[in-house]
C-alpha positions in Angstrom: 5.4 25.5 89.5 8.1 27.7 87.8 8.0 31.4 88.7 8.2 33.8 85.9 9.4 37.0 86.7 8.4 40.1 85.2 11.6 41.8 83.8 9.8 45.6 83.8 10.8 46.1 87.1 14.5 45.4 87.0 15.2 47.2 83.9 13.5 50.7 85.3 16.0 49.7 88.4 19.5 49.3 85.9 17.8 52.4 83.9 17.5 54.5 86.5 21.4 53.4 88.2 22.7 54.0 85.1 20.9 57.4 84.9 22.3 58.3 88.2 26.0 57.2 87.4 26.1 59.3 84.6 24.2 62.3 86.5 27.0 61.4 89.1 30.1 61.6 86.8 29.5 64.3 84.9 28.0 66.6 87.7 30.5 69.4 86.5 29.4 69.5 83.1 26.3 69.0 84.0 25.3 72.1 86.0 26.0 74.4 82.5 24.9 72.1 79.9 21.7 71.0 81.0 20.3 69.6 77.9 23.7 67.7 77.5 22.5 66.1 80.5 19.1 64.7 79.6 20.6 63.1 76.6 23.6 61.4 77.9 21.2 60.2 81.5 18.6 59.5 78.5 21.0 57.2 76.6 22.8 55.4 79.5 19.2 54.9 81.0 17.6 53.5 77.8 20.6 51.4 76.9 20.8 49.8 80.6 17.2 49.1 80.3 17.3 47.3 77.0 20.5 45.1 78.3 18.0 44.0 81.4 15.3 43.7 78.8 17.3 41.1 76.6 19.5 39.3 79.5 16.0 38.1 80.4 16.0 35.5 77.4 18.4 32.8 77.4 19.3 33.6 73.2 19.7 37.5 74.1 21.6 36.9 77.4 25.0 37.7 76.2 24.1 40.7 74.4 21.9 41.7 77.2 24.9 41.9 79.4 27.5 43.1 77.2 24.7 46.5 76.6 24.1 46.6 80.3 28.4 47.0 80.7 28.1 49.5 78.1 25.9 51.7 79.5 27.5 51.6 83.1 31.0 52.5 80.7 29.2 55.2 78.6 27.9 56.9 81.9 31.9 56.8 83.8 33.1 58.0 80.9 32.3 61.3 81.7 34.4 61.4 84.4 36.3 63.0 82.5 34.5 66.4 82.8 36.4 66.7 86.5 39.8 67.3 84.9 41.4 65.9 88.1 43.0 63.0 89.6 42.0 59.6 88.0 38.7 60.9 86.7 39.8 61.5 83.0 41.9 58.4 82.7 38.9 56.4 84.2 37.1 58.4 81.7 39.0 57.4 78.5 39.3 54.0 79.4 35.4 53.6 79.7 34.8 55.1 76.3 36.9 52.6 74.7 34.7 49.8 76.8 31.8 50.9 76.0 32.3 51.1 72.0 33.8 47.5 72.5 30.9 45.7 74.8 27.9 47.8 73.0 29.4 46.7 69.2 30.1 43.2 70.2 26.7 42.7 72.0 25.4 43.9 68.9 26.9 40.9 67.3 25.7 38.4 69.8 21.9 39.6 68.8 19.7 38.0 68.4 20.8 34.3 69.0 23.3 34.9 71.7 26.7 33.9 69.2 29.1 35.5 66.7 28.5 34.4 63.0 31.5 33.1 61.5 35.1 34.4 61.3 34.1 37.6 60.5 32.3 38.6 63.7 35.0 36.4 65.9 38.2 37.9 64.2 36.5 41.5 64.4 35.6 41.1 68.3 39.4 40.6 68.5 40.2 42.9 66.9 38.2 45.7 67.9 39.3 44.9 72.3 43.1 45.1 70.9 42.8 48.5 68.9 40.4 50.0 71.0 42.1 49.1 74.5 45.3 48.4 73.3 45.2 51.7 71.7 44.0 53.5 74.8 47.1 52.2 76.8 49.6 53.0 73.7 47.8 56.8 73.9 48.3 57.3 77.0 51.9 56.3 77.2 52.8 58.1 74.2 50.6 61.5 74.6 50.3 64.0 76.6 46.7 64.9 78.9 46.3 67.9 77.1 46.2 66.9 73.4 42.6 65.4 74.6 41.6 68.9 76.9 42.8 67.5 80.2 45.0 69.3 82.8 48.8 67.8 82.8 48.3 67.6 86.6 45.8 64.7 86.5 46.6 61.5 86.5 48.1 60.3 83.5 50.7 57.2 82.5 52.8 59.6 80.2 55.8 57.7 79.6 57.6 58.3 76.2 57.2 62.6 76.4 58.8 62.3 72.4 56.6 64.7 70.2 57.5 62.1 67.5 56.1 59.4 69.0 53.0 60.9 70.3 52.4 62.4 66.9 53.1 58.1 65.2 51.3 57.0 67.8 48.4 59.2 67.5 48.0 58.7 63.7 48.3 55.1 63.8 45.9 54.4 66.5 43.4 56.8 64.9 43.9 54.8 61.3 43.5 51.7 62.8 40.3 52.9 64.4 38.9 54.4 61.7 39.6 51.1 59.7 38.0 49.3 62.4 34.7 51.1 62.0 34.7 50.9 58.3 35.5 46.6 58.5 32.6 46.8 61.2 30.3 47.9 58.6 31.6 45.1 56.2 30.9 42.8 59.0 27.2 44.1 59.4 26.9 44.2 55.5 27.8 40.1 55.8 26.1 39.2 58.3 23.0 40.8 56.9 23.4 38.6 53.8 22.3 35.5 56.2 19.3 36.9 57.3 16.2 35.9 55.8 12.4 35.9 56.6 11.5 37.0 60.2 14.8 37.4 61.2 15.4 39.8 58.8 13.0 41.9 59.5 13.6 41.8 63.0 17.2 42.0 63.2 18.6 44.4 59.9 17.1 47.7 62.1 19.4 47.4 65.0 22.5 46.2 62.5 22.0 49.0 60.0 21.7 51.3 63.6 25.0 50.4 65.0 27.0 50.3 61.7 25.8 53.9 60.7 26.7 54.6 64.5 30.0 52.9 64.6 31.2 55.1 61.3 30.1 58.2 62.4 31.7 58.0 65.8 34.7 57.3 64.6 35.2 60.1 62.6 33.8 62.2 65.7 37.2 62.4 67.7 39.9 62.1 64.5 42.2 64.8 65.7 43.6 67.2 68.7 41.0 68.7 70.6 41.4 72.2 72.0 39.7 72.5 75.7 37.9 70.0 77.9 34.9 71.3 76.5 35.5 70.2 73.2 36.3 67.4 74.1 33.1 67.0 76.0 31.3 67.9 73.0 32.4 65.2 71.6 31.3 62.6 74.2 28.2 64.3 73.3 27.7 64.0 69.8 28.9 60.3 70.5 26.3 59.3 72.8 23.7 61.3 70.6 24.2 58.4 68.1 24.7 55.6 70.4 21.0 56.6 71.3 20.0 55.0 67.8 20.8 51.7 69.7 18.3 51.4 71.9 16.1 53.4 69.9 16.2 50.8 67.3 15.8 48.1 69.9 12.5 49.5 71.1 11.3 49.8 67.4 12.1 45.8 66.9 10.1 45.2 70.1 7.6 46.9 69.0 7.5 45.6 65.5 7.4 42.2 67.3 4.5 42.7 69.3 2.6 44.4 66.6 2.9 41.6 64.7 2.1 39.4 67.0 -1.1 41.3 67.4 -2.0 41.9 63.9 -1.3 38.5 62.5 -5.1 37.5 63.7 -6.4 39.7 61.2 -3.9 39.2 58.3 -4.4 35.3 58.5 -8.3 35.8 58.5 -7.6 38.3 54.8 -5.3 35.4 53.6 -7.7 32.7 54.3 -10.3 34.2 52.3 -12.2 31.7 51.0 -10.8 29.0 53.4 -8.9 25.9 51.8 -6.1 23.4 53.1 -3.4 25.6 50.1 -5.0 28.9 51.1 -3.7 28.2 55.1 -0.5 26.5 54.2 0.5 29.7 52.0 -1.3 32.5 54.6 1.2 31.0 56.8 4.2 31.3 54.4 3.2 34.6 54.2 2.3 35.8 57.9 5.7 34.0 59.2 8.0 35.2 56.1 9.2 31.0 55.7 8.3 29.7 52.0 9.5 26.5 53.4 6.9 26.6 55.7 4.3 22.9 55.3 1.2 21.9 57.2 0.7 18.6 57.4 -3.1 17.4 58.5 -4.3 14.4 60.9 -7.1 12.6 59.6 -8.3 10.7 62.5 -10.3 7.6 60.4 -6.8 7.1 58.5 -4.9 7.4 61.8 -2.0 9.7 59.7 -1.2 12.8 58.2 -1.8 14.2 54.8 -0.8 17.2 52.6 -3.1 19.8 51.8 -4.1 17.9 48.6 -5.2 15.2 50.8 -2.2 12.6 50.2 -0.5 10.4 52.8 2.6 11.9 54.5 5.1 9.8 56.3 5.7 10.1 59.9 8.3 13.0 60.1 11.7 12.5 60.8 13.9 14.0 63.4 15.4 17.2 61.5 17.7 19.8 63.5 17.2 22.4 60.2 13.3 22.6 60.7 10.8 23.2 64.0 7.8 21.2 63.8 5.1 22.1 66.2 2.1 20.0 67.2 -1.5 21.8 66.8 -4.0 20.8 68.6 -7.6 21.8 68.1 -9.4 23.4 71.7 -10.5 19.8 72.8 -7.0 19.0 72.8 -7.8 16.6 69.8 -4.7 16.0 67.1 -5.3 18.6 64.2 -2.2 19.1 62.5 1.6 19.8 62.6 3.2 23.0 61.3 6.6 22.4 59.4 8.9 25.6 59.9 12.0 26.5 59.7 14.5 26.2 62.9 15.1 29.9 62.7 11.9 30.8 64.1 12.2 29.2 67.5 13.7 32.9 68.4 10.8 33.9 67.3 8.6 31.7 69.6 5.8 34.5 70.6 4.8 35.6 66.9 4.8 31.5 65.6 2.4 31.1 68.5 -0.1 33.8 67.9 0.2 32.6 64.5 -0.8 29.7 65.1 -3.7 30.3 67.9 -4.8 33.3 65.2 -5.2 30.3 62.5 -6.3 27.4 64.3 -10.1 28.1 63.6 -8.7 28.0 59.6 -6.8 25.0 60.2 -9.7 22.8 61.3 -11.5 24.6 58.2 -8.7 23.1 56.2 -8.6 19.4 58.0 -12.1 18.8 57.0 -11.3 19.5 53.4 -8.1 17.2 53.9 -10.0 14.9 54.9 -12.6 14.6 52.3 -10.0 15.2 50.0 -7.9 12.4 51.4 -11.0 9.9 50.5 -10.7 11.0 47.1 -7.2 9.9 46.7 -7.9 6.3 48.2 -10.6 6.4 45.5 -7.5 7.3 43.0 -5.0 5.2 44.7 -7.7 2.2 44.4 -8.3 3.0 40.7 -4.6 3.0 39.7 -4.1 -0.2 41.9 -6.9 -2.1 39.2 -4.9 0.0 36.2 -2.0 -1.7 37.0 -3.8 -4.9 38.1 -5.8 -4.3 34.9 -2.7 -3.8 32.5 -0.5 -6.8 34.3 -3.4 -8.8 33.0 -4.0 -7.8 29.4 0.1 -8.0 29.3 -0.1 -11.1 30.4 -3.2 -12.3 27.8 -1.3 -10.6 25.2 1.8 -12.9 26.2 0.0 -16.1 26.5 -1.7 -15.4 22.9 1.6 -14.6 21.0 3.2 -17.5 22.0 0.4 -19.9 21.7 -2.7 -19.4 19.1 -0.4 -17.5 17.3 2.6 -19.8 17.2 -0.1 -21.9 16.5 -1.9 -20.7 13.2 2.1 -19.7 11.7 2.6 -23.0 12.0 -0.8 -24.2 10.2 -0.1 -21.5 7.7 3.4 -22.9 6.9 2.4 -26.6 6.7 -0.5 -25.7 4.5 1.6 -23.9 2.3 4.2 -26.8 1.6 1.3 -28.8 1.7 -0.1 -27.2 -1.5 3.7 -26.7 -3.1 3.5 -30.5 -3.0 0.3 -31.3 -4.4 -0.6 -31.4 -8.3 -4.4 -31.3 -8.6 -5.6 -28.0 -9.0 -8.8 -28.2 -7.0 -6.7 -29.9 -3.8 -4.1 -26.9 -4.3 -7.0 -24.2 -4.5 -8.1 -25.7 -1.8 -5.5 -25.7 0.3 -4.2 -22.3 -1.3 -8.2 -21.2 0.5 -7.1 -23.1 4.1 -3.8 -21.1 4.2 -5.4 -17.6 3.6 -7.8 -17.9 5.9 -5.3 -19.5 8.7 -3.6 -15.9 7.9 -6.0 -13.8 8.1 -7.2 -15.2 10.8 -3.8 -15.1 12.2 -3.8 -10.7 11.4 -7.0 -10.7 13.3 -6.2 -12.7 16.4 -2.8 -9.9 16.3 -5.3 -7.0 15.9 -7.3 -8.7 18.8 -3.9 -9.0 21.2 -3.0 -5.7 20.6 -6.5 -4.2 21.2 -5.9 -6.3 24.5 -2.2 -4.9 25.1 0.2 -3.3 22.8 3.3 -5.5 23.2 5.2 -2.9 21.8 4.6 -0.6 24.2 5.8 -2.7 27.3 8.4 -3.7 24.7 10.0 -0.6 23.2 8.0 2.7 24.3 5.1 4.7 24.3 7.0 6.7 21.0 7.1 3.1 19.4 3.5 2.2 20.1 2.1 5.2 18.9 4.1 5.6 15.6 3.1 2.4 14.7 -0.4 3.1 15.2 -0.2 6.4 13.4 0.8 4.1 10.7 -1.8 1.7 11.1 -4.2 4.5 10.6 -2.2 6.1 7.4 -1.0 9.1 9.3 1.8 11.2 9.5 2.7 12.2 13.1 4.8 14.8 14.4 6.0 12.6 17.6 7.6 14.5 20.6 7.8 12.5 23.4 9.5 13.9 27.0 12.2 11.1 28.0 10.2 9.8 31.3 9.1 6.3 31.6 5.0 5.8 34.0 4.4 3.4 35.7 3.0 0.2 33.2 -1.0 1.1 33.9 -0.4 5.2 33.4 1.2 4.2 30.4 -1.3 2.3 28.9 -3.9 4.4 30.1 -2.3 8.0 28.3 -1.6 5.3 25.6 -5.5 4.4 25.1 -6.1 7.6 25.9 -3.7 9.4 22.7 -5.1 6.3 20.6 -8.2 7.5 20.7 -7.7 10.8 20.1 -5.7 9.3 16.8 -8.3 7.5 15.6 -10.6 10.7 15.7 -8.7 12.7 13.9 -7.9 9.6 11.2 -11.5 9.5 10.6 -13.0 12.8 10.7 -10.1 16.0 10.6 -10.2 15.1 6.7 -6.3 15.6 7.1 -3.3 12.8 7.4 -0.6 14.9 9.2 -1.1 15.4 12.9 1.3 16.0 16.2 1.7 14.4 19.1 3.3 15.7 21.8 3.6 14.4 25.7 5.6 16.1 28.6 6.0 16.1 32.1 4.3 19.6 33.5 4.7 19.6 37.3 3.1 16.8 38.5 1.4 15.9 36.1 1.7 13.4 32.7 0.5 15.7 29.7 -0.5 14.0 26.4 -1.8 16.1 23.6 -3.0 14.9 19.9 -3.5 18.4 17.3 -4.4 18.5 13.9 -5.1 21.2 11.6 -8.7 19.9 10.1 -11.7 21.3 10.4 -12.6 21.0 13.6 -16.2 20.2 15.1 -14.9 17.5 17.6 -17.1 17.2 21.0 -17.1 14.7 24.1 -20.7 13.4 23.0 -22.2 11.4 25.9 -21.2 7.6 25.1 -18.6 8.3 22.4 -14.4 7.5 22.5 -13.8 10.9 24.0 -16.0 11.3 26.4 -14.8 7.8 27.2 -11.2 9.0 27.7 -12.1 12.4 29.7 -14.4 10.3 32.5 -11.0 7.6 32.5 -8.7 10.4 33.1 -10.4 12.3 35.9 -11.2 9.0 37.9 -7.2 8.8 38.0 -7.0 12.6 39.0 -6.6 14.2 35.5 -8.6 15.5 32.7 -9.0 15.9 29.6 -9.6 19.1 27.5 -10.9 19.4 23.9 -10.2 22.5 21.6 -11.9 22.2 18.6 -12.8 25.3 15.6 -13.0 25.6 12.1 -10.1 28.2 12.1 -7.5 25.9 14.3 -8.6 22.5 14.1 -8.6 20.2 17.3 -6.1 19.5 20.0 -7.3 17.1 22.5 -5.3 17.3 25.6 -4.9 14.5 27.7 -3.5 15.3 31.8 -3.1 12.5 33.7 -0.9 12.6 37.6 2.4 11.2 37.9 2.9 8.0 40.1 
């Protein structure tokens, strides 16, 4: 059994230590400026205890530690308030630690790594300014330019008042360019963020940039007297306390979410359905990517929340999927997210304990609705059985009884070209009209089977020549998408129909036909301009059509008035 360990205790330990080193090093100060005291012990003690508080988790380790350093460095720097021996240097030196390990731990948050050559080149950069420019002041100036004694210990090496007034200026510019490039830095990273990250992480980054600009224009110049100088540390550490002010306020964010996403699942699920869930989820988890994918045990696989079949997922390292199992440990379902949330872990799972109740909700409507579709897979299945059939009648007829009777036709016509009594020539004249109109009907009887043309050149082809047929003038505006051979036929029948209602009763010959792909669906749609009156009468052609298109999935609607004619609207779903 794995131990856990509860992290309160140590981080009220490394609170209180770094409390106590500050108390410690700045006991000089201290014994005037009381209320200086409580709130550098308050920052080192707060910061220390949010580094403990985050090197518990293996993602926050890094910037656990690096805040933990910082706080130790915040608290020596105020050695500098004895003004004797090592203490200021010490001092000075841990000032420019601290701003370096607090703003790069910052940068390690949340997911323990730097982002990109932004974050890396500015870690660089900020270690060689700040330290390097700590060693080149302290070469080049003299104790007292910062308040200290010039007895104290102090590496003043080039005493040039030139040089300590370059030095000065340059390391000052570069630091002050240093905060500015770290708010760029925030300013990119925060571009990456999105959904729960976001929310979680843009407080502490928008903290530590504000504080990063401020404190470097805190200390731009000579300072006149240790205490000023003091005062400074002061006003530094003031802001620094937004850090793990901020930090608390994420934490607490976190866990108020975690609480209160029971209750905003159970509003978003209001009434319950298989969409509803899926898109409370979105919501409650900030990831529109977010899919729930249902088990329906008699099927023995998953479906979508409109009840279709879903392939066994496949290993992706850009998503998390998580297995949800109902309180009988029984399959329910598996939650599609994306990989980002795994720092998240605690709100996805009180998420998804909060929802399972609506999630077995859902998998019984899945499941009914995933019936449905093998009804509507089955029916499509015959549609295309159904239309390979007719094609192939239509076939067999066009090359056989009709070959057939333009053969008879022909020999019956030389037949009578070559005979000179009248009444054998009427005759056959009588044998050869009937072979052809007999041949029109058999090709009014194929087509009725199956439209050749419209496996041959379209749907656009097939319906313009029908519109013909019917001595109409269409508008025709078809979407370049080619069905599946049995949708086809069936929008086909479906728009043919609807043709030869408006050819016998709008009273008009110019109608428009119009078919596009909306989503996932097939839409066909037949208007005229006559005088309306049309109805799906129990029995009739359209109410024919409308019971054919919902048994695939679709529908059909029917506008009809005296003022705007009729538009019958055919929607059928795609393959």
């Amino acid at each position: 059994m794995v131990k856990v360990v509860d992290p309160r205790p140590p981080a009220v330990g490394a609170g209180v230590g770094a409390a106590l080193a500050a108390v410690a090093s700045g006991w000089p100060h201290w014994q005037v400026h009381s209320i200086a005291a409580a709130i550098t012990v308050l920052e080192c003690g707060t910061t220390a205890a949010a580094g403990v508080l985050l090197a518990t988790s293996r993602r926050t380790r890094r910037s656990g530690l690096l805040l933990l350093i910082a706080a130790f460095c915040w608290a020596l720097t105020w050695l500098a308030a004895w003004d004797a021996g090592a203490g200021p240097l010490l001092g000075v030196f841990a000032q420019s630690f601290f701003f370096v390990s607090g703003s790069v731990g910052i940068l390690y948050y949340p997911d323990g790594r730097l982002h990109g050559r932004p974050e890396r080149w500015w870690a660089i950069s900020a270690a060689i300014v700040l330290i390097g420019g700590q060693v080149a002041l302290c070469l080049a100036t003299a104790p007292s330019r910062y308040g200290f004694d010039d007895d104290i210990v102090w590496p003043w090496v080039f005493r040039s008042h030139a040089i300590e007034t370059l030095t000065f200026a340059v390391v000052t510019t570069l630091t002050i360019a240093l905060a500015a490039s770290f708010a760029g830095v925030i300013w990119w990273r925060q571009r990456l963020l999105r959904g729960v990250e976001r929310a979680m992480t843009l407080p502490v980054l928008a903290a530590v940039a504000v504080v990063g600009l401020l404190s470097a224009f805190v200390q731009t110049g000579a300072i006149s007297g240790l205490d000023r100088q003091l005062d400074a540390y002061l006003v530094q550490g003031t802001l620094a306390l937004a850090l793990p002010l901020a930090l608390l306020a994420v934490g607490l964010r976190r866990r108020w979410a975690e609480v209160a996403v029971a209750d905003q699942l159970l509003q978003l699920t209001r009434p319950p359905s298989a969409d509803r869930v899926r898109d409370a989820f979105r919501v409650v988890l900030r990831d529109p990517t977010l899919d729930v994918w249902f088990w329906v045990p008699r099927q023995g696989q998953y479906v979508d929340y409109a009840g279709r079949v879903v392939g066994p997922p496949s290993e992706d390292p850009e998503r998390w999927r998580l297995d949800v199992e109902t309180e009988r440990a029984q399959r329910l379902a598996i939650v599609d997210v994306d990989a980002d949330l795994r720092r998240h872990e605690g709100l996805v799972t009180s998420a998804l304990l909060a929802g399972r109740r609506a999630l077995e909700n859902a998998q019984l409507q899945t499941e009914v609705q995933a019936r449905i579709e093998q009804v509507r897979a089955a029916q499509m299945r015959l549609l295309q059985a159904e239309a390979t059939e007719r094609q192939r009648m239509e076939r067999d007829l066009h090359d056989g009884a009709q070959q057939r009777l333009v053969a008879l036709a022909m020999r019956l016509g030389a037949v009578e070209a070559s005979v000179d009594d009248p009444e054998t020539r009427e005759q056959l004249r009588e044998a050869r009209e009937a072979a052809t109109q007999a041949l029109a009907e058999l090709r009014a009887f194929a087509r009725g089977i199956h439209p050749g043309q419209l496996t041959e050149e379209g749907l656009p082809a097939a319906l313009e020549s029908l519109a013909e047929r019917l001595d109409l003038e269409v508008d025709l505006q078809v979407t370049d998408v080619r069905p599946s051979p049995g949708l086809e036929r069936a929008l086909y029948l479906a728009l043919a129909e609807a043709l030869t209602n408006a050819a016998r009763h709008s009273g008009v010959d110019e109608v428009a036909v119009r078919v596009v792909v909306e989503g996932p669906m097939l839409v066909g749609e037949v208007k005229d301009a006559g005088g309306g009156g049309a109805k799906a009468k129990p029995n009739g052609g359209l109410a024919g059509i409308r019971d054919q298109a919902r048994a695939l999935g679709g529908d059909v609607e029917i506008l009809s008035s005296a003022e705007t004619g009729t538009a019958v609207r055919v929607r059928l779903p795609l393959d």
